[in-house]
C-alpha positions as CSV (number, residue, x, y, z in Angstrom):
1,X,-75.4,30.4,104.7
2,X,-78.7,31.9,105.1
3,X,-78.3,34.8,103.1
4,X,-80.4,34.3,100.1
5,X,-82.9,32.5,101.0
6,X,-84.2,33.8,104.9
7,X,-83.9,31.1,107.1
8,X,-82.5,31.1,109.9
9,X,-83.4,28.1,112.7
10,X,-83.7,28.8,116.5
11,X,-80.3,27.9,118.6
12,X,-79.5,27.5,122.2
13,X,-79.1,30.6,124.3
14,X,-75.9,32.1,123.8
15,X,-73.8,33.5,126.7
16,X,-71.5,36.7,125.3
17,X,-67.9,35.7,125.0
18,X,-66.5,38.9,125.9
19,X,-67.4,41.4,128.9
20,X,-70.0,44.4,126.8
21,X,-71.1,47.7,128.0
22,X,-74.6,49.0,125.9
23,X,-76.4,52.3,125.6
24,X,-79.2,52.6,124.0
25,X,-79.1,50.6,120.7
26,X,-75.5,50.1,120.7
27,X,-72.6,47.5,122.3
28,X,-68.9,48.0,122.0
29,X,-66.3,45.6,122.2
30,X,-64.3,44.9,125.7
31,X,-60.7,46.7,124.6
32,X,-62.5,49.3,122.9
33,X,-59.9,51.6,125.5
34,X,-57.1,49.7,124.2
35,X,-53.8,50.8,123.4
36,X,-53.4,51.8,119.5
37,X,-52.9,49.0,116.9
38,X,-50.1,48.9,115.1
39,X,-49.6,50.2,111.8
40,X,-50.2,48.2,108.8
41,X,-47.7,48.1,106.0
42,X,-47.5,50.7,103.4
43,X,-48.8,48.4,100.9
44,X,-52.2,47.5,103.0
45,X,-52.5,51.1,104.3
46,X,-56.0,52.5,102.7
47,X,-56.3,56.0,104.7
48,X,-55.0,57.8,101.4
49,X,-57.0,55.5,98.8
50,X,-60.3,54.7,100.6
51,X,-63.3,56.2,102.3
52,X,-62.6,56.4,106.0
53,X,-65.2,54.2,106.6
54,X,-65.2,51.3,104.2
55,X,-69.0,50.5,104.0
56,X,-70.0,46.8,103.6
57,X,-73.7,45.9,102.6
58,X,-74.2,41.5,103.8
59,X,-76.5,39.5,102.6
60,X,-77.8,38.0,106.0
61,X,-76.7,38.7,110.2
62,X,-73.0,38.0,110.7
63,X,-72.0,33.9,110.1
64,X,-69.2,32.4,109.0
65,X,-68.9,32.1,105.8
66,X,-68.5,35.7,106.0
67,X,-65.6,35.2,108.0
68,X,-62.9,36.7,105.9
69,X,-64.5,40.1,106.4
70,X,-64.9,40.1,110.2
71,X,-61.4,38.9,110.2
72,X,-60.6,42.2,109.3
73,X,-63.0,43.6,111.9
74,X,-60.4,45.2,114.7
75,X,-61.0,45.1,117.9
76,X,-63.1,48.0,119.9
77,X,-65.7,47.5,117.2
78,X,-69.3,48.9,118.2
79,X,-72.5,47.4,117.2
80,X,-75.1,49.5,116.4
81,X,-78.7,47.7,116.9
82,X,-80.8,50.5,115.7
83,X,-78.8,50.2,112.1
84,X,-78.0,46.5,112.3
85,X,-74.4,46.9,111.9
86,X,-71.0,47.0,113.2
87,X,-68.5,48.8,112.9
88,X,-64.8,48.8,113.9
89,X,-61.1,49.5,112.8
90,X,-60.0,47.5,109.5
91,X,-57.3,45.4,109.8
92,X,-54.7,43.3,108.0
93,X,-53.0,40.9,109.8
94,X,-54.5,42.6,112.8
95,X,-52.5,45.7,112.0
96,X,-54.4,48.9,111.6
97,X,-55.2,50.0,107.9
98,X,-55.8,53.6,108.9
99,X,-59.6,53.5,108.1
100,X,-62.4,52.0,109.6
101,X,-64.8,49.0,108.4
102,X,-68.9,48.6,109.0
103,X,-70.5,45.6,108.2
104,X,-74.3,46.1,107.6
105,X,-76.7,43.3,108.4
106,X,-79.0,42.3,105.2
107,X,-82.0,40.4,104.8
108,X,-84.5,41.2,107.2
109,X,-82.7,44.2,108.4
110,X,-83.5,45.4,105.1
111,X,-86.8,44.3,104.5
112,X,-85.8,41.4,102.3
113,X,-84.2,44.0,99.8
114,X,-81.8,42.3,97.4
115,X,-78.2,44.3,98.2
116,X,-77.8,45.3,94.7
117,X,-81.3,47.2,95.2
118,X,-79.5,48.5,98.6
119,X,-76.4,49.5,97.4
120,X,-78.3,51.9,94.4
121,X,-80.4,53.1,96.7
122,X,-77.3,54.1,99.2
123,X,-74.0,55.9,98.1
124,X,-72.6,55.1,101.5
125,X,-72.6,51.7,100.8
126,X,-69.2,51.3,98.9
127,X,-69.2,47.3,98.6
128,X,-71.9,44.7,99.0
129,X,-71.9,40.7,98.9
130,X,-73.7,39.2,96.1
131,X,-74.3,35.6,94.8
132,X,-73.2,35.3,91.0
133,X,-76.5,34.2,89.8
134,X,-77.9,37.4,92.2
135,X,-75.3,39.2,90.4
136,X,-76.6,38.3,87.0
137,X,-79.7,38.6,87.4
138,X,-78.9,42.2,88.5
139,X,-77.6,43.1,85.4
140,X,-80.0,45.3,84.0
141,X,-80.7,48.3,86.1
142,X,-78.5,47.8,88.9
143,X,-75.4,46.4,87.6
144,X,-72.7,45.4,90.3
145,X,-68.9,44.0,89.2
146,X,-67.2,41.2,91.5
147,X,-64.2,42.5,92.7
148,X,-63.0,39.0,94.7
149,X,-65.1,36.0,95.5
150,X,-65.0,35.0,99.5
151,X,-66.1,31.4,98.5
152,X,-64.9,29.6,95.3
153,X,-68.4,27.4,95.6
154,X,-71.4,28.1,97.0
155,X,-72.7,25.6,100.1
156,X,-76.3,25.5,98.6
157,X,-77.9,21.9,98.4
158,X,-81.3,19.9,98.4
159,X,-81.7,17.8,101.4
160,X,-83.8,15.1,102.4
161,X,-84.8,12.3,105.0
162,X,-82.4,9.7,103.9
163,X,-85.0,6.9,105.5
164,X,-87.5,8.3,103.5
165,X,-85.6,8.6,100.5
166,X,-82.5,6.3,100.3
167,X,-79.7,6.7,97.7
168,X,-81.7,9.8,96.6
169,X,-79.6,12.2,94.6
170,X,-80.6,15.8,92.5
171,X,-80.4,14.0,89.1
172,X,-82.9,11.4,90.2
173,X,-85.5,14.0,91.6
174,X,-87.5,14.3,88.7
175,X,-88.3,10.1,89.0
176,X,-89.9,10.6,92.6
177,X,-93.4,12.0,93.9
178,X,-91.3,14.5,96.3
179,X,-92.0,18.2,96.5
180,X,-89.1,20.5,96.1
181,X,-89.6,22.8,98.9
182,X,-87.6,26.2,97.7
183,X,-88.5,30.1,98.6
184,X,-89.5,32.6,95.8
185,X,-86.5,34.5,95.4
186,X,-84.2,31.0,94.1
187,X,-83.0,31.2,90.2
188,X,-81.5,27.1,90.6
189,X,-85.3,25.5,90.8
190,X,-85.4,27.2,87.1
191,X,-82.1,25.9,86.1
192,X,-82.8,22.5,87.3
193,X,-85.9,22.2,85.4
194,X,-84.2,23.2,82.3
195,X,-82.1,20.2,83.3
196,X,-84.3,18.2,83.6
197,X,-83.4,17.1,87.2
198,X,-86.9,18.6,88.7
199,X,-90.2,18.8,86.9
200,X,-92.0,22.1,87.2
201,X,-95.1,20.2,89.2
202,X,-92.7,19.5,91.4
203,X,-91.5,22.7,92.3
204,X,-93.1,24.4,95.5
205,X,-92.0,27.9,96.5
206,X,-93.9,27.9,99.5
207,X,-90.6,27.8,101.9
208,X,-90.3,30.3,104.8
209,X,-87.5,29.1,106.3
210,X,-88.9,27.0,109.3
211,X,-88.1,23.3,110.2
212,X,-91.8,22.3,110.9
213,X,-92.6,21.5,107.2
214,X,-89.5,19.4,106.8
215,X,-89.7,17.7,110.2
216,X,-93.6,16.9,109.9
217,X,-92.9,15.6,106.2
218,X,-90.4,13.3,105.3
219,X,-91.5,13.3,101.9
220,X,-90.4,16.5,101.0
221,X,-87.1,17.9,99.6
222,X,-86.1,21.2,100.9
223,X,-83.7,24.3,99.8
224,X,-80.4,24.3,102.6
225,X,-76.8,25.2,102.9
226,X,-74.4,22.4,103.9
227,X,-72.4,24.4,106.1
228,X,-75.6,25.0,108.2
229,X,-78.5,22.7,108.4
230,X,-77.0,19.3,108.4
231,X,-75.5,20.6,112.0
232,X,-78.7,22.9,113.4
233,X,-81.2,20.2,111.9
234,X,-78.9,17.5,113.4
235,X,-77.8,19.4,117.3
236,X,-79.9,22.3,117.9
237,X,-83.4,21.0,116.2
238,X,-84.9,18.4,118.9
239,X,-88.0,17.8,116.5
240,X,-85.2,16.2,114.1
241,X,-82.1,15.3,115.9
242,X,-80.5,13.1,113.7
243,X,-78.4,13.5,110.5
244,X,-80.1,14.4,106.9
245,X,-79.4,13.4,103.6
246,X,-78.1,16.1,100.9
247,X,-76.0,16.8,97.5
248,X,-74.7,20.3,96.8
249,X,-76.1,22.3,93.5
250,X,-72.5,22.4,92.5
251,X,-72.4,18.9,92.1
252,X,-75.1,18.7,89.3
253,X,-73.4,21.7,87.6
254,X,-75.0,24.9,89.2
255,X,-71.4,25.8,90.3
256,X,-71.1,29.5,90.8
257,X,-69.1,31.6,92.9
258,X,-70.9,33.1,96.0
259,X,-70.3,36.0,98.4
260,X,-68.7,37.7,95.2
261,X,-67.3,41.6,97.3
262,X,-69.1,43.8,94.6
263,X,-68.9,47.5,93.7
264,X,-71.7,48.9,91.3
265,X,-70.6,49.1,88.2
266,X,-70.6,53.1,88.2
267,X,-68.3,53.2,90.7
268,X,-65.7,51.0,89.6
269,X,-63.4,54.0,88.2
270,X,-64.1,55.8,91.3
271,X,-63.1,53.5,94.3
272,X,-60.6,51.5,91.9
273,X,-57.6,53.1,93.9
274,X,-59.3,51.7,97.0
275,X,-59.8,48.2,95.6
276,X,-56.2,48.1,94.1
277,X,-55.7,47.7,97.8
278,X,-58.1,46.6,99.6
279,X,-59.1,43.6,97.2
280,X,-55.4,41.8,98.4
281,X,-56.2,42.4,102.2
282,X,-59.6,40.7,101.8
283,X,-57.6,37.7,100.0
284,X,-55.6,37.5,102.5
285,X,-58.0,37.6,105.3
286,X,-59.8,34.9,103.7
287,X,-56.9,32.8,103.6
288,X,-56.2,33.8,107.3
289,X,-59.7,33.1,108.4
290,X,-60.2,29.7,107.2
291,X,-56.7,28.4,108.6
292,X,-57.6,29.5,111.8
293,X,-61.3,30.4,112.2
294,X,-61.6,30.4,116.1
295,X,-60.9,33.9,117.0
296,X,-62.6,35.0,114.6
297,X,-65.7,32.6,115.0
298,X,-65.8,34.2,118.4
299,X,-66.5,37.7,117.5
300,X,-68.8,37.2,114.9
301,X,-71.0,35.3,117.5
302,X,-70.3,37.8,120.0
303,X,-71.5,40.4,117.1
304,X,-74.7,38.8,116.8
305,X,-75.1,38.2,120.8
306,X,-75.4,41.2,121.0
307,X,-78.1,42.8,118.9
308,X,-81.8,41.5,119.8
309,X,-83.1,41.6,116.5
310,X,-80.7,38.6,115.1
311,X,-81.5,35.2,115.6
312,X,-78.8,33.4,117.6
313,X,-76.1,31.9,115.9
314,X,-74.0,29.5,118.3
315,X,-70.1,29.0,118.4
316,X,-71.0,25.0,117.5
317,X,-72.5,26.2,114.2
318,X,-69.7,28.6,113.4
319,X,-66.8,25.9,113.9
320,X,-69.1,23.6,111.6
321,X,-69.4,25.6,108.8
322,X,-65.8,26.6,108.8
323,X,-64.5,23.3,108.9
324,X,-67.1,21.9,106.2
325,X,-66.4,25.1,103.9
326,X,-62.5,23.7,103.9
327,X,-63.3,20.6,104.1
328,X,-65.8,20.8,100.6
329,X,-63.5,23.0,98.9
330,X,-66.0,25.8,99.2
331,X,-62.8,28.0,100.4
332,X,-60.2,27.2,98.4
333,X,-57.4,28.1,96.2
334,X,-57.9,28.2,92.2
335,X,-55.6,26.0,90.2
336,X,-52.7,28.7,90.1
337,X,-52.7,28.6,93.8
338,X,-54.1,32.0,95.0
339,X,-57.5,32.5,97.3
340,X,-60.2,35.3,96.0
341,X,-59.7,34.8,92.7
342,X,-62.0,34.2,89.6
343,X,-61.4,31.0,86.8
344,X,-62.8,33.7,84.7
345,X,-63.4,30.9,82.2
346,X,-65.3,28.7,84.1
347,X,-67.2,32.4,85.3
348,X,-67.8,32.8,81.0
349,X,-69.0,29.0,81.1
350,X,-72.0,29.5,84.0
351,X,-72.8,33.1,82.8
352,X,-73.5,31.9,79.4
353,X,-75.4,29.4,80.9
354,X,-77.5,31.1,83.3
355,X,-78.4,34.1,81.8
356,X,-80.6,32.9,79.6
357,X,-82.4,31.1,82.2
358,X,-82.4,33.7,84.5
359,X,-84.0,36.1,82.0
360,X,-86.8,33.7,81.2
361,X,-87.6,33.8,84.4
362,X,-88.4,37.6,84.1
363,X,-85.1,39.4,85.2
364,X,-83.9,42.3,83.1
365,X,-80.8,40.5,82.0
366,X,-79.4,42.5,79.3
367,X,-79.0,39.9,75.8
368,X,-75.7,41.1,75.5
369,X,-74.1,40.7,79.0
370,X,-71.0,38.9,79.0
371,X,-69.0,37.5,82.1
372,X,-66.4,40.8,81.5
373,X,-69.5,42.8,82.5
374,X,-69.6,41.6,85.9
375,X,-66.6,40.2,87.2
376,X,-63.3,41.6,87.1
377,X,-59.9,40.0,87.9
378,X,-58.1,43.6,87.9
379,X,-57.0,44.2,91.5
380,X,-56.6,40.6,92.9
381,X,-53.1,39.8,94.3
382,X,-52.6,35.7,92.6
383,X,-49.6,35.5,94.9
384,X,-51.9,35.4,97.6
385,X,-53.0,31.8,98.4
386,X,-53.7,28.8,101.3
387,X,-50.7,27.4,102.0
């Protein structure tokens, strides 16, 4: 999960999994001639409750743990290369809502801008994913509200070279000579000094998202997501080529919810009729998605074979970070059994935790926010769970 940080590691060639015709800056899908899907269900059809094109601002290039929204990526999408997107009918159950769903590429494809900043700066964009601490630290002059959370836990970690540091963990960081290698944009390196896990000398925010340092160091600690570098570092990495050593944040108690489906705050009367539906088909589709992620593992590296300006992102990677994120419990049902839902008190607990922090570390984060502010349990579907 590159998203919030802007690494991404080179991979093997990929060879397109489907047949593609292009022209100019754009591919479509082989089907796109395809006979008409059939109807969704009255209760997931959103052509009399939502834009016609549902708008979707990511955080990074298509991966996994974005899955649940390119399972509802039809087929006969189009990818546009000039816009870094794609765009395609939306489905339930691979039954046609009525409207249609693009999916726009974030972080280099826009210039490192924070999708909060996007999604202000863009009324097209209906809904954009944001990390809860992102989310927070937004609060101030671009307020977003999570709608549904697509992971209950977030994959971010600290990794290491376990020959270089054995039986290493985050709480005994502060007790070694390592560097803490983390990129600027990061509110956890904060946190965990506040913690006491990391001292501040420690703390170097000098990351850009390449293996050399770690590879050519094996002093360091690094930044990572568990559902990515322990396989790229370990298969598609040559330099390294062997496992590494890691503990998620979540672990130590930075435990937020991530990928949070947010609507700006302004908006929230307006598009609630869409969300009132909507938010149950992206449940679902998450729950779909991580019971059987292959199909749609497929097309979301078919997605990115297919527009030059992403780095490649192989089918070995996909499967990996599916099978860790269910593995982990980083997809998962809350304790009442539904998917896409918020513990809203454990969401009180962190934001009450983090804010503070946050704000000292120079975000406009209003001294009155509360967790209500920001996430909202009002159109999620609890019936709606992993078996």
């Amino acid at each position: 999960m590159r998203s919030s940080t802007g690494r991404r590691l080179g991979a093997l060639a990929l060879v397109p999994l489907f047949a593609i015709t292009a022209c100019g800056g754009s591919g479509t899908e082989d089907g796109a001639d395809a006979a008409p899907l059939e109807p969704a269900a009255a209760a997931q059809r959103l052509d009399e409750v939502c834009p016609s094109t549902v708008v979707v601002q990511l955080q990074w290039q298509p991966q996994s743990d974005m899955g649940a929204l390119f399972e509802m990526l039809g087929p006969g999408y189009t990818v546009d290369q000039d816009g870094n997107a794609v765009t395609g009918p939306l489905v339930a159950g691979g039954k046609d809502t009525g409207v249609r769903l693009t999916l726009r590429a974030g972080g280099p494809a826009i210039g490192f801008q924070s999708v909060t900043s996007q999604m202000y700066a863009d009324d097209t964009i209906h809904l954009g994913l944001v990390h809860a601490d992102q989310l927070i630290a937004a609060s101030g002059e671009q307020r977003v509200v999570g709608v549904t959370p697509l992971l209950k836990h977030s994959p971010a970690m600290l990794m290491w070279d376990p020959e270089a540091h054995p039986g290493l963990s985050i709480d005994r960081i502060s007790g070694t000579d390592a560097s803490v290698v983390v990129s600027q944009d990061q509110f956890f390196p904060d946190w965990l000094v506040a913690q006491g896990y990391v001292t501040e000398g420690q703390l170097d925010p000098s990351y850009d998202g390449a293996p050399a340092r770690f590879v050519g160091d094996s002093g360091i600690v690094q930044q990572g997501f568990a559902n990515s570098e322990p396989y790229t570092y370990e298969e598609e990495t040559p330099a390294w080529g062997k496992p590494v050593g890691y503990q998620l944040l979540k672990d130590v108690g930075y435990d937020i919810y991530a990928s949070n489906l947010t609507v700006r705050a302004d908006r929230l009367d307006e598009l609630s009729p869409c969300l009132d539906k909507l938010v149950p088909v992206v449940q679902q589709a998450g729950a779909d998605y991580i019971t059987a992620p292959e199909a749609t593992n497929e097309r979301i590296v078919d997605i990115v074979s297919r527009d030059t300006s992403y780095t490649p992102y192989s089918i070995g990677e996909a499967a990996y970070s599916a099978e860790l994120l269910r593995a982990e419990g980083l997809v998962a049902n809350e304790d009442d059994g539904s998917i896409g839902t918020y513990d809203l008190a454990r969401v009180r607990e962190f934001v009450t935790e983090l804010a503070p922090v946050i704000r000292d570390g120079g975000s406009d984060v209003p001294a009155d926010i509360t967790a209500d502010d920001l996430f909202t349990d009002q159109f999620a579907d609890r019936t709606i769970g992993l078996p």
